[in-house]
Backbone atoms as SQL, in Angstrom:
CREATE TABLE atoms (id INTEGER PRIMARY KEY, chain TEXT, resi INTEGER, resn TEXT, atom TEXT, x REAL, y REAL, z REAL);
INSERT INTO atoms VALUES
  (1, 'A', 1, 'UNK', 'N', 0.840, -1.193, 0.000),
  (2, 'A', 1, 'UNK', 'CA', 0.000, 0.000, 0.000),
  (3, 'A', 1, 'UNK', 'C', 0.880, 1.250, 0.000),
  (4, 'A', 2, 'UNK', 'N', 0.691, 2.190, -1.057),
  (5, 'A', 2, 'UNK', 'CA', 1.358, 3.593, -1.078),
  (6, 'A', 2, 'UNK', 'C', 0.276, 4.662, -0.278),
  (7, 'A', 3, 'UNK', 'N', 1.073, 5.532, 0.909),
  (8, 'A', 3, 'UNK', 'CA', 0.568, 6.884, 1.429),
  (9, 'A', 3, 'UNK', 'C', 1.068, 7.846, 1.229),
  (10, 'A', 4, 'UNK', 'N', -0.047, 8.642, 1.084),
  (11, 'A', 4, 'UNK', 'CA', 0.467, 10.177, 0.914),
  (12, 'A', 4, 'UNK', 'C', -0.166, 11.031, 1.911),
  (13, 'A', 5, 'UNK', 'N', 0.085, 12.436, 2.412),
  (14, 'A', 5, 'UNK', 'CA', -0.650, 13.334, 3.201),
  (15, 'A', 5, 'UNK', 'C', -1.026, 14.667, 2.050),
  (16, 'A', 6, 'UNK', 'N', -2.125, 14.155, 2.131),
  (17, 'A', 6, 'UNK', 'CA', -3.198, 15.679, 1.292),
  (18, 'A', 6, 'UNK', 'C', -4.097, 16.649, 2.239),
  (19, 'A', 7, 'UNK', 'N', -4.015, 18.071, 1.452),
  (20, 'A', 7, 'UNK', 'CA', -5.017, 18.870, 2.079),
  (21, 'A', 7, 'UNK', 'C', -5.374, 19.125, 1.292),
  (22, 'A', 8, 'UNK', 'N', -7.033, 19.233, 1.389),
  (23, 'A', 8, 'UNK', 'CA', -7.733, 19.506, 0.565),
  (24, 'A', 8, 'UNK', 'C', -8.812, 20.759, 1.246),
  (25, 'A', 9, 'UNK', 'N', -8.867, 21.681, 0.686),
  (26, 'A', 9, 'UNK', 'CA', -9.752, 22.865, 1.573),
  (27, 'A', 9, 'UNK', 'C', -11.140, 23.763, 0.938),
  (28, 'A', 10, 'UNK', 'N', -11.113, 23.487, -0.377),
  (29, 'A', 10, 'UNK', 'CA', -12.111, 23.807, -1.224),
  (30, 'A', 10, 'UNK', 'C', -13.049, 22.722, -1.782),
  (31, 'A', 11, 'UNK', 'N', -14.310, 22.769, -2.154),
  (32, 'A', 11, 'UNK', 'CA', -15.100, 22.291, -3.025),
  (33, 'A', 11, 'UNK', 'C', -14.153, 21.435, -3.875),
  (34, 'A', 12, 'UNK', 'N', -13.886, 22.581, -4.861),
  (35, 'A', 12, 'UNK', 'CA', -13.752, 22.490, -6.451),
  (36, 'A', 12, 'UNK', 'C', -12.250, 21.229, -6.032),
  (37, 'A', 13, 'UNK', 'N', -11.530, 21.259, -4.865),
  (38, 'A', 13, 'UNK', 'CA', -10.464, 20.569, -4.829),
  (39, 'A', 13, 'UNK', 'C', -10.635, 19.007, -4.580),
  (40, 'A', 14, 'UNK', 'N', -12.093, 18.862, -3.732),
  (41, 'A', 14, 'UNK', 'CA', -12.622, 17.644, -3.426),
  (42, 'A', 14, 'UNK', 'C', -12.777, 17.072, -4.291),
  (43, 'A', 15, 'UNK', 'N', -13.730, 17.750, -5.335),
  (44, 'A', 15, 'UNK', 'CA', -13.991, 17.243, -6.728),
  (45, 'A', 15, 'UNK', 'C', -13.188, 16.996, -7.838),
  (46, 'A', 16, 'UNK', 'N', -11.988, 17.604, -7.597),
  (47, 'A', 16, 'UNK', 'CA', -10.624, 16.978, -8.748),
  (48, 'A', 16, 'UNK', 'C', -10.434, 15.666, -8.066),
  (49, 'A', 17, 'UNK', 'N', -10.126, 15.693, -6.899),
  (50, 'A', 17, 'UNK', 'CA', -9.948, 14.767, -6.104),
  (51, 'A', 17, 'UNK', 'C', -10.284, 13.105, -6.418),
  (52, 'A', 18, 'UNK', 'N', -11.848, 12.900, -5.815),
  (53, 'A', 18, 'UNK', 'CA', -12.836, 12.339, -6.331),
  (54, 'A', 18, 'UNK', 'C', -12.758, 11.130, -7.371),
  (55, 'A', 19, 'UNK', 'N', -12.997, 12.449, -8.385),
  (56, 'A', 19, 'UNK', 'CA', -13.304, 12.321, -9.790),
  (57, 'A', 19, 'UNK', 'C', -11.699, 11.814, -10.431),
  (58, 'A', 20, 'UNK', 'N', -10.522, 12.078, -10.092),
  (59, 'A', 20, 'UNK', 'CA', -9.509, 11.332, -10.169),
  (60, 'A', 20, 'UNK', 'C', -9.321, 10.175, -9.691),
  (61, 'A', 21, 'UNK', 'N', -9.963, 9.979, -8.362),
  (62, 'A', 21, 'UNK', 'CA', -9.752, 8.460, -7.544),
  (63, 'A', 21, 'UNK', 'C', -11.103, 7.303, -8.302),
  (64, 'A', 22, 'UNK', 'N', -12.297, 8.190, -8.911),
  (65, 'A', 22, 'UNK', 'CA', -13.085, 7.167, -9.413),
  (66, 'A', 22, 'UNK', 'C', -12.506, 6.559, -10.951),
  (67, 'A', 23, 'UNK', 'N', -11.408, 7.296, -11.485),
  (68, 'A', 23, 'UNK', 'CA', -10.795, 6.509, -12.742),
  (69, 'A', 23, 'UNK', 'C', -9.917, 5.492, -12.811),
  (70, 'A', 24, 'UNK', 'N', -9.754, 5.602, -11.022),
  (71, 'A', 24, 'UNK', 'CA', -8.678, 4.293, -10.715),
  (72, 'A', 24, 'UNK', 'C', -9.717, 3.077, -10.255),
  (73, 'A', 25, 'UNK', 'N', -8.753, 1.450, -10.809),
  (74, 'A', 25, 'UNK', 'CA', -9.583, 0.418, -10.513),
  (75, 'A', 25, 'UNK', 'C', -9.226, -0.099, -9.562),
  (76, 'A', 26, 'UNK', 'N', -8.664, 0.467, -8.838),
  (77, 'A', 26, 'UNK', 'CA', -7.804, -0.007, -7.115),
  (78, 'A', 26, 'UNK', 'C', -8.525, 0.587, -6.213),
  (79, 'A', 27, 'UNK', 'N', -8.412, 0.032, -5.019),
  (80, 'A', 27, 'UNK', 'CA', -8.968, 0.827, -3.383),
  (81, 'A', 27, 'UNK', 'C', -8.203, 2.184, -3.235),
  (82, 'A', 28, 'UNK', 'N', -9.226, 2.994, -3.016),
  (83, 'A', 28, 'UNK', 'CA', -7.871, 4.086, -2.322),
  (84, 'A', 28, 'UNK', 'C', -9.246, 4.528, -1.321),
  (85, 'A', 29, 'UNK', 'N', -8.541, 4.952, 0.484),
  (86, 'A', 29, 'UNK', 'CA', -8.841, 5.203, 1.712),
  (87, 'A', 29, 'UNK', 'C', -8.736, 6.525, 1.823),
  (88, 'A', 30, 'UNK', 'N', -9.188, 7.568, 2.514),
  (89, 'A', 30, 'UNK', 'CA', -8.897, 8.415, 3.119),
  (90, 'A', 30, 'UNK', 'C', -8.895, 8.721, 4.705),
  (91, 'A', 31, 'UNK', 'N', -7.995, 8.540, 5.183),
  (92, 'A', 31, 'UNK', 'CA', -7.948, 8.379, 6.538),
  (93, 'A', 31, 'UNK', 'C', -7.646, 9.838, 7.062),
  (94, 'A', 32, 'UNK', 'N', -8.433, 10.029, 8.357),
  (95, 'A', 32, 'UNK', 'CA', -8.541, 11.179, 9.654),
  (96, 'A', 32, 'UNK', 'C', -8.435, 10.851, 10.646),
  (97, 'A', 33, 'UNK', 'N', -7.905, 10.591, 11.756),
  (98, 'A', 33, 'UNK', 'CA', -7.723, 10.188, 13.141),
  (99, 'A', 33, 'UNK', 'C', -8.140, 8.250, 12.730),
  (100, 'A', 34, 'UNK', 'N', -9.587, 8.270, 13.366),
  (101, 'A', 34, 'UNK', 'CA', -9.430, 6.776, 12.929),
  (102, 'A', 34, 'UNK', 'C', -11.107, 6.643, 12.237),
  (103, 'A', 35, 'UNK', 'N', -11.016, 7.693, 11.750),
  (104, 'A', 35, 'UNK', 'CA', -12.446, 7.748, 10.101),
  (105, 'A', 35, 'UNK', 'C', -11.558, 7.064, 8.972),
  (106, 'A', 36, 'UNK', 'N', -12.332, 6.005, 8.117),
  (107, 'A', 36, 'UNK', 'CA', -11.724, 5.799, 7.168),
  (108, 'A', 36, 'UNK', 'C', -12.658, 6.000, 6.220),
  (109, 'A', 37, 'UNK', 'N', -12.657, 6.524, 4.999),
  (110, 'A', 37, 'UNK', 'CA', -13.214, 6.909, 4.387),
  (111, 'A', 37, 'UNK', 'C', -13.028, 6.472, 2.734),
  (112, 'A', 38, 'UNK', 'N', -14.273, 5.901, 1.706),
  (113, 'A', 38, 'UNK', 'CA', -13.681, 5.587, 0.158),
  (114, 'A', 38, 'UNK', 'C', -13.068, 7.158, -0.708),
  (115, 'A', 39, 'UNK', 'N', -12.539, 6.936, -1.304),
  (116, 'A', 39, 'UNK', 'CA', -11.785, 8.129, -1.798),
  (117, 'A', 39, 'UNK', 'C', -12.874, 8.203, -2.857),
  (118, 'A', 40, 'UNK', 'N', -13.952, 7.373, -3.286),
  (119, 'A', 40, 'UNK', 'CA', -14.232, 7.272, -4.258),
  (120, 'A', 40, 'UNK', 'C', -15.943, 8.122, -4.135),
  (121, 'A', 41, 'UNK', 'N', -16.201, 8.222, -2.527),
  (122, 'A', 41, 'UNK', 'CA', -17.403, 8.608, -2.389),
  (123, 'A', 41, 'UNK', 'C', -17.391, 10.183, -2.255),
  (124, 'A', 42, 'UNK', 'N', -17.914, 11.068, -3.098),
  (125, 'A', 42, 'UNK', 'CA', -17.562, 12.741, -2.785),
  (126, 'A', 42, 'UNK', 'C', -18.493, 13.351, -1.245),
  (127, 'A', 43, 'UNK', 'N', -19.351, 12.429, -0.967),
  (128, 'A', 43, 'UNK', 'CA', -20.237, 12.416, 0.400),
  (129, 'A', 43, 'UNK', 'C', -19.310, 12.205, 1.663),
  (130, 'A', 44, 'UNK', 'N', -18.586, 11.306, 1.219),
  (131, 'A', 44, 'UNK', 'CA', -17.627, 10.698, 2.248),
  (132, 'A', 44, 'UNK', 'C', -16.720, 11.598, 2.376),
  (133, 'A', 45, 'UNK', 'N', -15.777, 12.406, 1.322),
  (134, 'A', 45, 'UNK', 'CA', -14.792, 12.885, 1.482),
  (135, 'A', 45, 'UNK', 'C', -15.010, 14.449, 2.367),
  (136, 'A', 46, 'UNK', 'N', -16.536, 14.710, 1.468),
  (137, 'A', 46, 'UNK', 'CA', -16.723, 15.993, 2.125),
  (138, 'A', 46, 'UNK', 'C', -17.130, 16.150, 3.482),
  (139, 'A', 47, 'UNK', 'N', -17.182, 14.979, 4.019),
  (140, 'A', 47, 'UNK', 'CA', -17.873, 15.096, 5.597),
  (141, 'A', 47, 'UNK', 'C', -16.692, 15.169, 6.626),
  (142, 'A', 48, 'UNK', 'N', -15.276, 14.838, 5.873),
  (143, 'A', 48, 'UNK', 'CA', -14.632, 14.906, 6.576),
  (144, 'A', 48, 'UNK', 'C', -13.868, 16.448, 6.816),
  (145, 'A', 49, 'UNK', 'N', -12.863, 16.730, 7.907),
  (146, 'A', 49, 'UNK', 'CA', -12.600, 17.971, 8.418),
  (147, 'A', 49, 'UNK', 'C', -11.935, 18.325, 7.482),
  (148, 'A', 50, 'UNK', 'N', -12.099, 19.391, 6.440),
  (149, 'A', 50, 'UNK', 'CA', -11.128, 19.734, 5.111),
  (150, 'A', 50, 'UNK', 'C', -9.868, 20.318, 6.020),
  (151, 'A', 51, 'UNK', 'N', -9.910, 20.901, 6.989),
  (152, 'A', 51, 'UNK', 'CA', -9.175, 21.999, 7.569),
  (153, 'A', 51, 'UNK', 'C', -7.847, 21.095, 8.071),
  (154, 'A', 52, 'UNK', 'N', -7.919, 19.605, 8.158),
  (155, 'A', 52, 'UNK', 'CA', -6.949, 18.793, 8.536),
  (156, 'A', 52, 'UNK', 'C', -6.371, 18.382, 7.457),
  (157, 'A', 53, 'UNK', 'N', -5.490, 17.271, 8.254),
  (158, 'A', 53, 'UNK', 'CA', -4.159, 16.990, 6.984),
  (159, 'A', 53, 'UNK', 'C', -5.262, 15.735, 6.506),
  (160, 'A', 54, 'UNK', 'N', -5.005, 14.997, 5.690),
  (161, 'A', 54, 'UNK', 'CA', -5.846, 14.070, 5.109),
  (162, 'A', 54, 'UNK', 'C', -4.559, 12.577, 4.788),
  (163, 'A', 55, 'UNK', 'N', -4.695, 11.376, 5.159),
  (164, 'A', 55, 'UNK', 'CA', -3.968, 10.296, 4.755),
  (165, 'A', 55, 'UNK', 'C', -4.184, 9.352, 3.823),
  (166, 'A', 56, 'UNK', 'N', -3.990, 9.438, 2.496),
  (167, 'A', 56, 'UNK', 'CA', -4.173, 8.651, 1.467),
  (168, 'A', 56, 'UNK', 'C', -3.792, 7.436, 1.351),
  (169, 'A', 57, 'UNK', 'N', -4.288, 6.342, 1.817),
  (170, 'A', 57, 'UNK', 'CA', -3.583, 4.764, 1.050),
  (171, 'A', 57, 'UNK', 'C', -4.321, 4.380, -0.295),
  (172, 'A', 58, 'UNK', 'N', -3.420, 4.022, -0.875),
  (173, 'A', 58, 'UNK', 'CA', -3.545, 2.698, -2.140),
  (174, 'A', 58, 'UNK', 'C', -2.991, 2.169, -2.346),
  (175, 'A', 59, 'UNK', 'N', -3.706, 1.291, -3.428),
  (176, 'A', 59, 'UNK', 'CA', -2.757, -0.093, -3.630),
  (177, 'A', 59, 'UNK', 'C', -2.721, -0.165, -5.194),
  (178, 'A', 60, 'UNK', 'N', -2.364, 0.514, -6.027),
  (179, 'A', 60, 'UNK', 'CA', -2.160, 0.920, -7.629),
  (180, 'A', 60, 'UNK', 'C', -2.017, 1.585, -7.937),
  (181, 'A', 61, 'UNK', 'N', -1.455, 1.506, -9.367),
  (182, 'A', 61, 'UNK', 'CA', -0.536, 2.993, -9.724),
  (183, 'A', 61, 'UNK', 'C', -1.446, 3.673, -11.109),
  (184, 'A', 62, 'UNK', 'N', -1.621, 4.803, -10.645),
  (185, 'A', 62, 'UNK', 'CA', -2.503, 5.560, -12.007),
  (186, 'A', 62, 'UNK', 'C', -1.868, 7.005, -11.767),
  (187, 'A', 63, 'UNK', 'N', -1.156, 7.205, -13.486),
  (188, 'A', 63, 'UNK', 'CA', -0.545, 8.464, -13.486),
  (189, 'A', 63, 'UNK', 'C', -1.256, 9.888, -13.094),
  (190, 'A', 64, 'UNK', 'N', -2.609, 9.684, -13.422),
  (191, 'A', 64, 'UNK', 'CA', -3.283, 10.900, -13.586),
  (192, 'A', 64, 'UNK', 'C', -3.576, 10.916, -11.721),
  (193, 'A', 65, 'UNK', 'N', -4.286, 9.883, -11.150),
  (194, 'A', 65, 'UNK', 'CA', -4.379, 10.155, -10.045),
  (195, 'A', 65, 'UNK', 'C', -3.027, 10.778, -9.065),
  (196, 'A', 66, 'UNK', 'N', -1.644, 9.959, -9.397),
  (197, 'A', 66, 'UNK', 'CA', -0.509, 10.360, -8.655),
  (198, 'A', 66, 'UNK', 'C', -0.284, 12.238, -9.007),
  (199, 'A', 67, 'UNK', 'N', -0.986, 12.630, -10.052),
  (200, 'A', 67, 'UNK', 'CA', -0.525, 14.050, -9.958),
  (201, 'A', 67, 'UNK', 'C', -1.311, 15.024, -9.591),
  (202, 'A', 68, 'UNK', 'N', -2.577, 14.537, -8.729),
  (203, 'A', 68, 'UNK', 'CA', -3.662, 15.044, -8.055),
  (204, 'A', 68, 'UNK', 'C', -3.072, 15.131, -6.843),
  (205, 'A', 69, 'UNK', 'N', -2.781, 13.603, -6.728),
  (206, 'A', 69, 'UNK', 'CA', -2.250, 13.722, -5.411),
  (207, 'A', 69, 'UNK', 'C', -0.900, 14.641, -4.592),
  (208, 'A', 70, 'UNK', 'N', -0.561, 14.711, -5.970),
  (209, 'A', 70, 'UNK', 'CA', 1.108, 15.563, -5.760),
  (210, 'A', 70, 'UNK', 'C', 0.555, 17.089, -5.375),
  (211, 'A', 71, 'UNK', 'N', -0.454, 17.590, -6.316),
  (212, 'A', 71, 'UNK', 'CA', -0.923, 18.804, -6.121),
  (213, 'A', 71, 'UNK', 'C', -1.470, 19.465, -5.270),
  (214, 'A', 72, 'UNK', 'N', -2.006, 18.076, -4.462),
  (215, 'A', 72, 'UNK', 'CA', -2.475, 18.743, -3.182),
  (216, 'A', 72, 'UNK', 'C', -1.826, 18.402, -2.122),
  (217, 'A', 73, 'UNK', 'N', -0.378, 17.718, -2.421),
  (218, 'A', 73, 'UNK', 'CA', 0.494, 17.119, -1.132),
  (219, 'A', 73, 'UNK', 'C', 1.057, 18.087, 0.004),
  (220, 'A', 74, 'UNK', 'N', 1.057, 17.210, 1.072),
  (221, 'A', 74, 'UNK', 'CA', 1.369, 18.252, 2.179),
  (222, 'A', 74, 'UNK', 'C', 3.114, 18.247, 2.266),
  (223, 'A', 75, 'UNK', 'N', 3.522, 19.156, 2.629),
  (224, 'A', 75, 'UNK', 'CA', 4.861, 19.210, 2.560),
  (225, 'A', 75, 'UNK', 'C', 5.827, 19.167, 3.639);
């Protein structure tokens, strides 16, 4: 499983988000303390605290998703 730490703080950022993780055919999680969440549900993602850091697992590699993820990586 590959992690990353994302923030995500807008709408429009959830929804790149999302809509990038639903083109992948792998699991990907979004984890908050101990919420785990589908990356794939925009209900799910948005309920969580945007204002925090966000923990990404997956388990596959998709170019377009890895540069979503880069864009919103925490540093």
């Amino acid at each position: 499983m590959l992690e990353k730490k994302i923030k995500l703080t807008e709408y429009e950022e959830v929804k790149e988000f999302v809509h990038a993780a639903e083109k992948c055919d792998f699991d990907i999680d979004v984890f908050y303390n101990r919420i785990i969440i589908d990356a794939k549900s925009m209900l799910g993602v948005l309920s969580l605290d945007l204002s925090r850091e966000l923990t990404v697992k997956y388990g596959g590699k998709n170019n377009a998703f890895e540069n979503v993820l880069c864009k919103y990586a925490c540093a």
